[in-house]
C-alpha positions in Angstrom: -71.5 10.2 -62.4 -72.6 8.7 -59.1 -69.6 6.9 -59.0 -67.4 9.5 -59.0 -69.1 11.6 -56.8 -68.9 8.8 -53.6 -65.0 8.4 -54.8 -64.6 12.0 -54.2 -66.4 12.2 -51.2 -64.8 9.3 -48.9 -60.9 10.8 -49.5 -61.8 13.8 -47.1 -63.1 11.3 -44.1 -59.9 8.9 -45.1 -57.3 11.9 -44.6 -59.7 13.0 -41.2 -58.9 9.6 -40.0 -55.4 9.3 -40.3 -54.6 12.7 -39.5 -56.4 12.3 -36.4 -54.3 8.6 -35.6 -51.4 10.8 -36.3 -52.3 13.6 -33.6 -53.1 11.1 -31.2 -49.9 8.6 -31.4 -48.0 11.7 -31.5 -50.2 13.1 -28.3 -49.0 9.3 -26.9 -45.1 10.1 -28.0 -45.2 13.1 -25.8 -46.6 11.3 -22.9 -43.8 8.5 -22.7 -41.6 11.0 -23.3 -42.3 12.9 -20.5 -43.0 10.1 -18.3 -39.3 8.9 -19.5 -37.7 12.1 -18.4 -39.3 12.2 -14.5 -38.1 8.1 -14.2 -34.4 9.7 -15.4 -34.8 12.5 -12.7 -36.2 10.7 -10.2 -34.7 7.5 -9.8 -31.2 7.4 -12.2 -29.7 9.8 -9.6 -29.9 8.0 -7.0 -28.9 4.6 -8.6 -25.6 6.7 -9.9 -25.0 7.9 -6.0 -25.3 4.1 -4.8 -22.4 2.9 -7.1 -20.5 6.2 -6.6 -20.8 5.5 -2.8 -19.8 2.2 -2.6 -16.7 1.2 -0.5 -15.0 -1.6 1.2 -14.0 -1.0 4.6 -10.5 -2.4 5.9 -8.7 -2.8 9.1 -5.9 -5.4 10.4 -4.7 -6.0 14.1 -1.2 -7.9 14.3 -0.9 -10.3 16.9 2.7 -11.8 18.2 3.6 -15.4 19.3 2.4 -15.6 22.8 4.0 -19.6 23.1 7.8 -17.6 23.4 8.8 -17.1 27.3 11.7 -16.9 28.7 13.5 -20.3 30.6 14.5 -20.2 34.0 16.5 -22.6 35.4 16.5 -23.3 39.0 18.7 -25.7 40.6 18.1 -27.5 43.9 19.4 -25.6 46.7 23.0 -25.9 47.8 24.2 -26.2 51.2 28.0 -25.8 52.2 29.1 -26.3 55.6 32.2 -25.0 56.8 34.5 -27.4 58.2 34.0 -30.5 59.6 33.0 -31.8 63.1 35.8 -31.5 65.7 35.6 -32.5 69.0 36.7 -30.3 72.3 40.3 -30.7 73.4 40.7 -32.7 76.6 43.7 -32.5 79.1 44.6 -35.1 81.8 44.1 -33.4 85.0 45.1 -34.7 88.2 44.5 -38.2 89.2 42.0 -36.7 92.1 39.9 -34.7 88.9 37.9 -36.5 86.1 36.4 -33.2 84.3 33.3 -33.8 81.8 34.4 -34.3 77.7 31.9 -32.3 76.0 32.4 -32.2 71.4 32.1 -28.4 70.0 28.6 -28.7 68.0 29.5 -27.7 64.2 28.0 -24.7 63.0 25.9 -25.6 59.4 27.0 -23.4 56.7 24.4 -20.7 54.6 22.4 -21.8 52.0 23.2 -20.8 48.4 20.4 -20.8 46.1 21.3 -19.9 42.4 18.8 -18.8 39.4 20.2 -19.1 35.8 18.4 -17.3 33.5 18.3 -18.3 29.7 18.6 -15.7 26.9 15.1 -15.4 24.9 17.9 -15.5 21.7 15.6 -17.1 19.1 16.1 -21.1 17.7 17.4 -21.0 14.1 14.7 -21.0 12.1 14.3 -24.2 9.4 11.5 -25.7 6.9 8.9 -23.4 5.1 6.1 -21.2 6.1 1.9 -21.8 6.4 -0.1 -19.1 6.1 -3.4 -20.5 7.6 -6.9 -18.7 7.3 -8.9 -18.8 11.1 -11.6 -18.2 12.6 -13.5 -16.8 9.8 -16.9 -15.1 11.1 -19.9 -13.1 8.9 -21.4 -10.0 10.4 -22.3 -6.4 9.6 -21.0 -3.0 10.5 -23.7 -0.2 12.1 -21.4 2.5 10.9 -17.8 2.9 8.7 -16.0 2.1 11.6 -14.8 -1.8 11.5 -15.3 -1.5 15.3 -18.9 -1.6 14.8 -18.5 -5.0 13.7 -21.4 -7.3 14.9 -21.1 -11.3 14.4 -23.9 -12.5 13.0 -25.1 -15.2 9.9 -27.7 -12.3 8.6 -27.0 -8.5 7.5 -29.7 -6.3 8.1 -31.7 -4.4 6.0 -29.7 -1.1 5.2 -26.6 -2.2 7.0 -23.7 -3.1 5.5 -22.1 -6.9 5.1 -18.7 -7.5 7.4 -16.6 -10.8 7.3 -13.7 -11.3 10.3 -10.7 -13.6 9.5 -7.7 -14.2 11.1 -4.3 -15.0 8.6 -1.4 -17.0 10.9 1.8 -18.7 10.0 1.2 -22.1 11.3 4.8 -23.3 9.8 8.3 -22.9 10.8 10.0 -20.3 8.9 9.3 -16.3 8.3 6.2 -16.3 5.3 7.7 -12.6 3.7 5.3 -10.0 2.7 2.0 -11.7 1.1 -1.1 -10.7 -0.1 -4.8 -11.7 -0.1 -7.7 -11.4 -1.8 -11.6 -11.2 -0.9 -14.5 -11.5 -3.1 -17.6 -10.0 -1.5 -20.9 -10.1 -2.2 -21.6 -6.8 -3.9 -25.0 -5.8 -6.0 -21.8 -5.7 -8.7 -19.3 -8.6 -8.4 -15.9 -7.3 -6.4 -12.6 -8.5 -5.3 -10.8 -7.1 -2.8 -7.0 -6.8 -3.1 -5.1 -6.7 -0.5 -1.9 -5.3 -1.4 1.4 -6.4 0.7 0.8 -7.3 4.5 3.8 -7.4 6.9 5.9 -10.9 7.3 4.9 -13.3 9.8 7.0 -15.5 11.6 5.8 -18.7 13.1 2.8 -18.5 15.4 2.1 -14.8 14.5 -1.2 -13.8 13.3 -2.9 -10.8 12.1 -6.9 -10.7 12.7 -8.8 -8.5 10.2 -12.5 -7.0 9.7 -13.7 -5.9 6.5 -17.0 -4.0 5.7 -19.0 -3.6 2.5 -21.4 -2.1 1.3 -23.8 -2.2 -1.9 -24.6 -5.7 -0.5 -26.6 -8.0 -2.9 -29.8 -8.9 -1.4 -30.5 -13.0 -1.0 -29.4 -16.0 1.2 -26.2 -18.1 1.2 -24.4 -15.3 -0.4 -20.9 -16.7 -0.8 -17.4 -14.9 0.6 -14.2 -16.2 0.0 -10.7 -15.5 1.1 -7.9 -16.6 -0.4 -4.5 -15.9 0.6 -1.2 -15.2 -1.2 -3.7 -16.1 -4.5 -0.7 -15.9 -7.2 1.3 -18.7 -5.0 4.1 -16.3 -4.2 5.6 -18.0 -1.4 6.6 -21.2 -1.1 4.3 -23.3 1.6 4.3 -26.7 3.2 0.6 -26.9 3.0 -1.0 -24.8 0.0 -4.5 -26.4 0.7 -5.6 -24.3 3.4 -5.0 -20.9 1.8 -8.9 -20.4 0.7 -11.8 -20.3 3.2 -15.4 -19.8 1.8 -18.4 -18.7 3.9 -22.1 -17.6 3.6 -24.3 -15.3 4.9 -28.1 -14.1 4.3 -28.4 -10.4 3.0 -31.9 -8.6 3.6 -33.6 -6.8 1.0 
């Protein structure tokens, strides 16, 4: 009988126990729950409005061949007299006069001076193309305007990441329409795409500036340019058609 009467008497403290675990791991539940739901509201916005609001920002300047100008030829200056010397008549006079024999002094002719001008008509073109990446230089933008551009090897904190290249035909026919791409150093890797850029003929250039921003935060971040990547055009030198570069992003 004793037995059964402790038996009977620890069940009611057993189910107090774990009734009481249960209320208080559920208590917990509701606690990370809630603390869950202010993280979502108070921080998923704002990470949703950074990748909505990032953008790359593009702008291109085309720049002729300043080596063409125009030939002039000038020849030395030409002088044509008129006539040649001839001396003054004489008479004989009479034995008692013996007049003075003076020559007529030639008068010189005008000056001609005569300027040829060449035509600026263009040599025939011949051989192939070279698009050529230059004077690549990292930076940042202060606003969206790629005027803004500042050189620079760091990006400042909040500011957003620039790069300034220059794409010339360093060859000897037209290049056509080409293309280029750029990948940038984004908190989410991103290539740029150009789409088609105008044809260059030799020595022509076109400088360019692009911004981005979502930057991802470190040193020696790596951009790289590579034009016409799909080999589209035919080139005498295809090994200058990528240019890497890095620059230090602040957090």
């Amino acid at each position: 009988m004793e037995l059964t009467t402790l038996r009977t008497s620890e069940r009611p403290v057993r189910r107090a126990a774990v009734n009481g675990l249960a209320i208080v791991g559920f208590i917990v539940l509701i606690l990370i729950g809630m603390a869950l739901a202010i993280y979502a509201a108070t921080f998923v916005p704002s990470a949703i409005s950074r990748i909505g609001s990032a953008a790359v920002y593009f702008s291109s300047a085309f720049q002729p061949n300043t080596e063409d100008t125009d030939l002039v030829v000038v020849p030395p200056t030409e002088t044509v007299p008129f006539g040649d010397d001839i001396p003054a008549a004489t008479t004989t006079p009479p034995a008692t006069e013996t007049p003075d024999t003076t020559p007529v002094t030639p008068t010189p002719g005008t000056p001609v001076t005569r300027v040829v001008q060449v035509g600026t008509t263009p040599a025939p073109l011949f051989g192939l193309p070279d698009l050529v990446i230059e004077n690549i230089t990292t930076g940042y933008l202060t606003s969206s305007d790629t005027d803004t551009f500042r050189a620079s090897s760091r990006v400042p904190d909040g500011e957003r990441g620039a790069v300034k290249f220059t794409i010339a035909n360093r060859g000897t026919n037209i290049s056509g329409r080409f293309e280029f791409d750029a990948e940038l150093p984004t908190s989410r890797s991103y290539t740029f795409h150009s789409g088609k850029q105008e044809s260059l003929k030799p020595g022509e250039r076109i400088d360019y500036v692009l911004g981005f921003d979502q930057t991802r935060e470190g040193d020696d971040r790596e951009i790289t340019i590579v034009v016409d990547p799909d080999r589209d055009i035919s080139e005498s030198n295809e090994g200058n058609n990528s240019r890497s570069v890095r620059i230090d992003i602040e957090d």
